[in-house]
matplotlib code that plots the C-alpha trace (Angstrom):
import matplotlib.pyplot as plt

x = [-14.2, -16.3, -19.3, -16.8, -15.3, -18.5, -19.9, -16.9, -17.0, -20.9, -19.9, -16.8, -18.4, -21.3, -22.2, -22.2, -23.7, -27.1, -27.9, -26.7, -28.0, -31.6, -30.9, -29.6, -32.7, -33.5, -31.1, -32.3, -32.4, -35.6, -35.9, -37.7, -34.1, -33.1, -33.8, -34.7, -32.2, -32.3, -32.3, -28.7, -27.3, -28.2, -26.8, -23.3, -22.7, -24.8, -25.4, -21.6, -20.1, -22.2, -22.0, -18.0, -18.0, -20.1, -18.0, -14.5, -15.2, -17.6, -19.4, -22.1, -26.2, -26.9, -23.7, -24.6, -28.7, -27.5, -25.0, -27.6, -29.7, -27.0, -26.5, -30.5, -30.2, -27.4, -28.8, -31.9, -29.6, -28.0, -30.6, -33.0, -32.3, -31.6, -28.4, -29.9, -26.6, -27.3, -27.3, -25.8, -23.8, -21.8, -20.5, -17.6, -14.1, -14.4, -18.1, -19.4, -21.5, -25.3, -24.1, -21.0, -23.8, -26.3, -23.1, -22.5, -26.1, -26.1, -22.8, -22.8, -19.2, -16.8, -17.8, -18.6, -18.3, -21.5, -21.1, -17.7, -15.4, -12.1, -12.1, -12.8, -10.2, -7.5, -8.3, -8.6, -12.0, -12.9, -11.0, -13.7, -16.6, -13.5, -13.6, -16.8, -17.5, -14.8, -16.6, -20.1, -19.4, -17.6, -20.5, -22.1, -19.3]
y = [-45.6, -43.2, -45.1, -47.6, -45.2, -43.6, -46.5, -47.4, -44.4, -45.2, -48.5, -46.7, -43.9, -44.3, -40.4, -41.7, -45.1, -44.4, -43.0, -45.7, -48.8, -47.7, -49.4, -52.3, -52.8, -55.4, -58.6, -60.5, -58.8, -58.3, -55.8, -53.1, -52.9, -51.5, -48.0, -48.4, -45.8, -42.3, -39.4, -37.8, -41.8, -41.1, -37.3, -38.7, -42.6, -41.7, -38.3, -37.1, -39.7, -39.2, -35.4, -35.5, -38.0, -35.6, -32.5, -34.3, -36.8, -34.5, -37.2, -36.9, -37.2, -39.9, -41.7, -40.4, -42.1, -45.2, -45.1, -44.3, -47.3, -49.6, -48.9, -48.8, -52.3, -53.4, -52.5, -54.1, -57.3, -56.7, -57.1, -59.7, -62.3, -64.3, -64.5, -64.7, -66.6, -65.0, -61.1, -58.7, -57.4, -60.2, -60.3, -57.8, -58.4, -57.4, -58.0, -59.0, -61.7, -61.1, -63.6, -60.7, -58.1, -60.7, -61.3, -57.5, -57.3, -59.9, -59.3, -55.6, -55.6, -55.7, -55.8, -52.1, -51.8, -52.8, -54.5, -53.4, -56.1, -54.2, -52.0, -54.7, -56.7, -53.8, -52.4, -56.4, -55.7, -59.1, -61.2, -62.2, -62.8, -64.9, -67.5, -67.4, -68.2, -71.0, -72.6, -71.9, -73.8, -76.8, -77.4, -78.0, -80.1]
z = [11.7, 13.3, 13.3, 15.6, 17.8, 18.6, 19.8, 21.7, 23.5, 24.4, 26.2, 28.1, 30.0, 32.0, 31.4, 27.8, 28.5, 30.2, 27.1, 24.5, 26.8, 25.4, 22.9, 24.7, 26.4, 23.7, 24.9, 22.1, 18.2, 16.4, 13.9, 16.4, 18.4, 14.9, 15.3, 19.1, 20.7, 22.6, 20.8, 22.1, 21.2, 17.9, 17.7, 19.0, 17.1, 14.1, 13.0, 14.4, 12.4, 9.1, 9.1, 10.0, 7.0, 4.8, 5.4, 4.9, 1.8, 0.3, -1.7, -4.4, -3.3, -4.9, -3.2, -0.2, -0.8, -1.6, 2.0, 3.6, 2.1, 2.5, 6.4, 6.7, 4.8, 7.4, 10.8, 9.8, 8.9, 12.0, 15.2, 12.3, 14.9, 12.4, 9.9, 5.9, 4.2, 1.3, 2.8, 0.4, 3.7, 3.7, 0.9, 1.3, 3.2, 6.9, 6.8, 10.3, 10.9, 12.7, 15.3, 15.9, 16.8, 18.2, 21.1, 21.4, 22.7, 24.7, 26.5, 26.0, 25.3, 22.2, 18.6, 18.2, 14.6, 13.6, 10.1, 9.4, 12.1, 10.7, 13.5, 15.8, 14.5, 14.8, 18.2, 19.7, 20.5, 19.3, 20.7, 23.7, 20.7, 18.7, 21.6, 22.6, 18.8, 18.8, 21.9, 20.6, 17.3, 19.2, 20.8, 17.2, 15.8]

ax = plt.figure().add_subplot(projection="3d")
ax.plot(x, y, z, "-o")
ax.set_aspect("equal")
plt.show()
């Protein structure tokens, strides 16, 4: 949820922006756009959202290690370029696809959260990907 709003908040405002579209410099995925972002981007949609986390749920350190692994795991997943069908990260309800975040870069709009489309889903900000996906896999058909 933080992770999501974050993010959000990076595409609305331009004072926010010009430091998150660092990371948008890379139109197509590869696995360098992984961790490819300015320093006060990361501060504010990763390290906010993880310490907020931290403080409230209070989790154990090996919890927290294997998070941490698991969202390593997923942004690599996420800008591969290339969608592996059988990716652990899909496996869970809500999972989003790499095609989800493979539009988000190349748009630079909706699809904020990541690996987790719940958010997305709740807010409506899928619905542009959701028919751009429906007219991208007619064209297959």
């Amino acid at each position: 949820f933080g992770f999501y709003w974050t993010h959000r908040l990076m595409h609305m405002y331009p004072s926010l922006y010009k430091y998150h579209k660092v990371h948008h410099e890379y139109k197509q995925n590869n696995v360098l756009s992984a961790q490819h972002f300015h320093p006060i981007d990361f501060l504010i949609s990763i390290a906010l959202p993880a310490i907020l986390t931290t403080e409230i749920v209070r989790p154990h350190g090996f919890a927290q290690l294997q998070f941490g692994l698991w969202l390593l795991t997923a942004n690599f997943d996420d800008h591969l370029g290339y969608a592996f069908p059988w990716a652990a990260v899909r496996w869970f309800p809500w999972s989003a696809g790499t095609d989800a975040h493979e539009y988000h870069h190349s748009v630079n709009m909706g699809c904020y959260g990541s690996k987790l489309s719940l958010w997305d889903w709740v807010f409506g900000t899928d619905n542009v990907y959701n028919e751009w996906r429906k007219k991208r896999w007619s064209l297959v058909d």
